[in-house]
N, C-alpha and C positions, 0 to 999 in steps of 0.2 A: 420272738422279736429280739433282735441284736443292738446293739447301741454304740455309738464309737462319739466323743467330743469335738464337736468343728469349732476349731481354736483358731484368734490372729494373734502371734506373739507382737509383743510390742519390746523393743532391742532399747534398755538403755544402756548407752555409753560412755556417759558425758562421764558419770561417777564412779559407776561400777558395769564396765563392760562384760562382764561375765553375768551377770544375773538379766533374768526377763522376767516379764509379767504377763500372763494369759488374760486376755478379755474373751471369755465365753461367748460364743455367738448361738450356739445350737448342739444339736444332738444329730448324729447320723444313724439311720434304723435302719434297715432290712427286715420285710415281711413278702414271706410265700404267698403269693394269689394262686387259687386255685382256678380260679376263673380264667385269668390270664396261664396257669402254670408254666409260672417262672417268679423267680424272686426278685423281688422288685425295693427298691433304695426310696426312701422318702427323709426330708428329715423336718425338724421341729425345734420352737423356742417360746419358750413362757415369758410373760409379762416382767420385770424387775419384779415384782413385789409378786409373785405366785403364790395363793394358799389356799388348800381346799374346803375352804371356808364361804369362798367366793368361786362363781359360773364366770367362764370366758367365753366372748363370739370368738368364732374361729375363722382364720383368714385362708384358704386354700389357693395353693399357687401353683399353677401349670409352670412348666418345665422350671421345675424348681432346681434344677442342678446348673443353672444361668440365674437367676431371678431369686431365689430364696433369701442372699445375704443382704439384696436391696432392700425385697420386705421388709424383711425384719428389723432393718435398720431405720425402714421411711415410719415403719409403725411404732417401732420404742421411740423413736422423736415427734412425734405428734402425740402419742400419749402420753411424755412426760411435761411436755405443754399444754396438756390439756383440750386438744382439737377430737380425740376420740377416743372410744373406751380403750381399758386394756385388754388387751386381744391375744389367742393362741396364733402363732403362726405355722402352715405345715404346709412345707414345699415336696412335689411330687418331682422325680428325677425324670425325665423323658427322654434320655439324650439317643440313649438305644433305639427308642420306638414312636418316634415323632410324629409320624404318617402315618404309622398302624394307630396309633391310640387317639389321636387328635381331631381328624377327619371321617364323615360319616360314611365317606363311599371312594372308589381306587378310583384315578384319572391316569391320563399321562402326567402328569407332575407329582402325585404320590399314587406311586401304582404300589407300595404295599398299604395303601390306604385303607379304610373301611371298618378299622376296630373301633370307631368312638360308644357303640351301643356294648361291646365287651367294657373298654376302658372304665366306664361308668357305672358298671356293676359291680369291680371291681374297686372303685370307688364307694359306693354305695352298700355293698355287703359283705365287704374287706377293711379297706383302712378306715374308711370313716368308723363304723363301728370301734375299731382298734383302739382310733382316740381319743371315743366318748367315753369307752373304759377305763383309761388310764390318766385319764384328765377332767375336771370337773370342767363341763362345757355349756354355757347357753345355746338352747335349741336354735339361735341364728346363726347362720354360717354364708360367709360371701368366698365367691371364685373370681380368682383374676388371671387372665391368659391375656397372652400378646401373639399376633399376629394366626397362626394354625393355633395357639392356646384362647385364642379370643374368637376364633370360628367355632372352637367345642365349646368354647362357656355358651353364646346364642345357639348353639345346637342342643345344649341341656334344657336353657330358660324353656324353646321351643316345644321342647317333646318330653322334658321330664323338670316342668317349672316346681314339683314338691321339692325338689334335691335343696336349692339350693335361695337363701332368702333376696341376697343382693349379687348383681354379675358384674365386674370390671372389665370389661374388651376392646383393648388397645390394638388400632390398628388390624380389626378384626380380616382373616382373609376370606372375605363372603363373596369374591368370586371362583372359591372354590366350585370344581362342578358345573360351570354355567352357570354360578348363583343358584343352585340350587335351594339353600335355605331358604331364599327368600321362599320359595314355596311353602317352608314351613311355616316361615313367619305368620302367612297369611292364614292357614290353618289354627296356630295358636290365638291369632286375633280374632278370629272367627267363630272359637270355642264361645256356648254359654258364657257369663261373666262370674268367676267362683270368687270374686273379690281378693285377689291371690298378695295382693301389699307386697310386692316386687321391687327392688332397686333396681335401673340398668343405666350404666355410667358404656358410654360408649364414645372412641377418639378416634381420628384419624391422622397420619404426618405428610408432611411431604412427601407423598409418594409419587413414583416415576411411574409406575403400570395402571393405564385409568382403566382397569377393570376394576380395579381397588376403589379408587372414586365413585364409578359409575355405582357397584353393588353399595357403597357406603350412603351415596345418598338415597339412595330408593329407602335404604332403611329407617334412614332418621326422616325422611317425609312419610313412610308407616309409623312411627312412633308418633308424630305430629299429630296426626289424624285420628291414632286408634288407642295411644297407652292411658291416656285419663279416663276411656270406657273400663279401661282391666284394673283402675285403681293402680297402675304402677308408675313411682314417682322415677325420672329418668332424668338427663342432663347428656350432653354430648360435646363436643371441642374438636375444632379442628387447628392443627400445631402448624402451622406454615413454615415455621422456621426450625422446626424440628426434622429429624429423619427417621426410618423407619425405627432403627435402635434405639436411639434418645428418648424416641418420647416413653420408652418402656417405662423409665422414671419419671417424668411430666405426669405421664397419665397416671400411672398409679397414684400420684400425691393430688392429684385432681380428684380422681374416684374417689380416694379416702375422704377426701374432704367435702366433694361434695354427697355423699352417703350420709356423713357425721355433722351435717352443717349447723346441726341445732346443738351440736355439743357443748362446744366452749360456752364456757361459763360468761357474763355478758359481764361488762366493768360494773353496771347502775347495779348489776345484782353483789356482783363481790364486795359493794362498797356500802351494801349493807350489812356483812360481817355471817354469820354461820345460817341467819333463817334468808338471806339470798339463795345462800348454795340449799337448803334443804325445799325452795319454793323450784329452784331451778333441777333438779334433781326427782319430783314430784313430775313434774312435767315430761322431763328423760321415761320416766316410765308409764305418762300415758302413752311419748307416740312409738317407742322400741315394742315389740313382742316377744320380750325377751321370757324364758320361762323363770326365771330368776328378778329379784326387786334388783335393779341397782343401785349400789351404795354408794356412797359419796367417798372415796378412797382418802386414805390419811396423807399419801404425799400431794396430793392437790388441795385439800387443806393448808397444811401446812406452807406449800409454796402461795397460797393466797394468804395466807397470814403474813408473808414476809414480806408481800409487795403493798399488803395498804399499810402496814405498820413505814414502811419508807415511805411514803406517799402522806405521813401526818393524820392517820385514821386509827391512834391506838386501841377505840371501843369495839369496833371491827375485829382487827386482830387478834384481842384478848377473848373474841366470842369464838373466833377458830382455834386457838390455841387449847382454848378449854374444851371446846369442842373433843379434839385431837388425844385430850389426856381420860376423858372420861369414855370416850369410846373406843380408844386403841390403849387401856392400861398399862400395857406387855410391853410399851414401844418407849423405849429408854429416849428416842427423838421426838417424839409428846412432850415429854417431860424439861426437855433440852430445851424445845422450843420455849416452853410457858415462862423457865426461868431467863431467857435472856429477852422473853418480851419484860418482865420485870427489873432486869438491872436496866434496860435502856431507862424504862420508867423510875429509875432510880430508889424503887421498892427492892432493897439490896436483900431483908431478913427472907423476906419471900423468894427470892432470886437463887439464894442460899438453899431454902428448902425447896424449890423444885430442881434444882441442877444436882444434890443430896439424893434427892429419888430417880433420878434419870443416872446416876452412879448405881445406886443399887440393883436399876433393872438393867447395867450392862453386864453388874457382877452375875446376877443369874443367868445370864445365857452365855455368859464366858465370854464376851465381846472385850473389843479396846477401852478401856479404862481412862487411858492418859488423858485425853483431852475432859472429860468431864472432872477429872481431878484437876487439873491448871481450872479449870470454872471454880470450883469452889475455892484454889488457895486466895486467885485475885478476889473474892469476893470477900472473904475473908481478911484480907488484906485491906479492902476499902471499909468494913464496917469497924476496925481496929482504931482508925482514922478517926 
């Protein structure tokens, strides 16, 4: 496996035109398929807070050499607000083999069609493997394609619903083939019911070819009538004022969200202080099947700590704050936090002693010093007083 950094530089030049700053978006990979033989491009981004301590669902994204830098971006912004877990993201490059790997069978319109049953082996006994190895990952994993990437994600659910737990298919093109799928559809409905607990987020845009419509609605009045026998919870939208491209991004932050919709943390629970988020968090894990417990992460602590302590709820916050320092020791912003919930609270000797330990745990890991020292001299400064 090869690896190369997908960087955006950011040019400042207000003060110092010569110098930039990297914001990491990802990792660029190469891996040999043997199935497919040929070497094939994917790439990948971890969570902000990454440690393999903790399981990630993994987000898998069709033509990811278009689409990869939107995930990643639509998902570190919903999960630093707290709308859904923190997630691996791994975008698959297609740009080469869009027809062969997307579609299950050749037409006149992709006459090198018909690899979607290769593509997905290759998926399934190549990269996927590749990133359970190298990444600690919860056994859920969701697919999202747009348009030929949203006719293979319902061509998987279809004829290979173990792959994969939830499907995103924006603007799927299900009149591929005569509508073909829908043949499948109707075979998968018709299967025994294995109780299979399924996501299927499914959109459609302003489209100008009513083939698109025609096959799109057949299928959400199949879902209407048969998804609550197969236990799979589904949702659908249709974008009027969107276009075929745009709603790439409509839908995907639609799917994320309606997937995750029991996420967010509710206000009545955050405004009962650390045993909200651990009733609310209790509940995260009866209805995910994750194979991993979810834990209550310390930056969503800590960002609910800062918003009911502004909000006039200090017994709240000081139950996150301690929360923060007794479960994440190591976290020099634990410590940070506790002591400036203390100086607000005018409890300056204690304020002193935890901004003193939040210095100490930046000293051991070799981190910026500076600011946790200006904490202590103003403190010091006002208990002198």
């Amino acid at each position: 496996m090869k690896k190369s950094t997908l960087t955006v530089l950011l040019f400042i030049t207000i003060i110092a035109p010569s110098l930039s700053q990297e914001i990491t978006i990802g990792t660029e990979n190469k891996i040999y398929s043997n199935v497919l033989n040929e070497e094939r491009i994917y790439y990948i981004s971890t969570p902000d807070n990454y440690n393999d301590t903790q399981a990630y669902p993994v987000l898998y994204v069709l033509d990811g050499h278009e689409l990869f830098k939107l995930a990643s971006s639509t998902v570190n912004f919903l999960t630093n607000r707290g709308f859904m877990p923190e997630t691996i993201v791994v975008g698959i490059n297609n740009r080469s083999n869009r027809d062969r790997d997307l579609t299950p069978t050749k037409t006149d319109w992709s006459p090198s069609g018909g690899g979607a049953e290769n593509f997905l082996s290759f998926l399934v006994d190549e990269l996927i493997p590749e990133i359970e190895k190298n990444y600690k990952t919860q056994s859920n994993r969701t697919i999202y394609g747009s348009s030929l990437g949203g006719l293979f994600a319902m061509y998987v659910l279809y004829n290979h619903p173990e792959v994969f737990d939830n499907y995103i298919a924006i603007s799927p093109s299900l009149y591929h083939d005569k509508g073909l799928l829908f043949n499948h559809a109707l075979k998968y409905f018709d299967r025994p019911s294995t109780n299979d607990k399924k996501f299927v987020f499914l959109s459609l845009a302003d489209e100008v070819y009513d083939q698109m419509r025609i096959n799109f609605r057949s299928t959400i009045n199949l879902f209407k009538s048969k998804a609550n026998s197969k236990n799979i919870r589904w949702n659908y939208n249709v974008y009027d004022s969107e276009t075929h491209e745009t709603s790439k991004l409509i839908g995907l932050n639609d799917g994320l969200r309606s997937l995750h919709e029991f996420w967010f943390v509710p206000f009545y629970q955050r405004d009962r202080g650390i045993e909200g988020l651990i009733d609310h968090y209790k509940l995260l894990n009866d209805l995910y099947s994750f194979n991993n417990k979810i834990e209550i992460p310390e930056h969503l602590v800590n960002r609910i700590g800062y918003n009911v302590l502004r909000e006039g709820k200090p017994d709240a916050a000081y139950s996150l704050f301690k929360y923060n320092v007794e479960h994440f020791p190591d976290s020099a912003n634990a410590y940070d936090s506790l002591a400036e919930y203390f100086e607000r609270q005018k409890q300056f000797k204690e304020a002193k002693e935890y901004y003193e330990l939040a210095l100490k745990k930046a000293k051991e890991q070799n981190s910026d010093v500076a600011y946790y020292m200006q904490s202590i001299k103003r403190i010091e400064e006002i208990l002198k007083n």
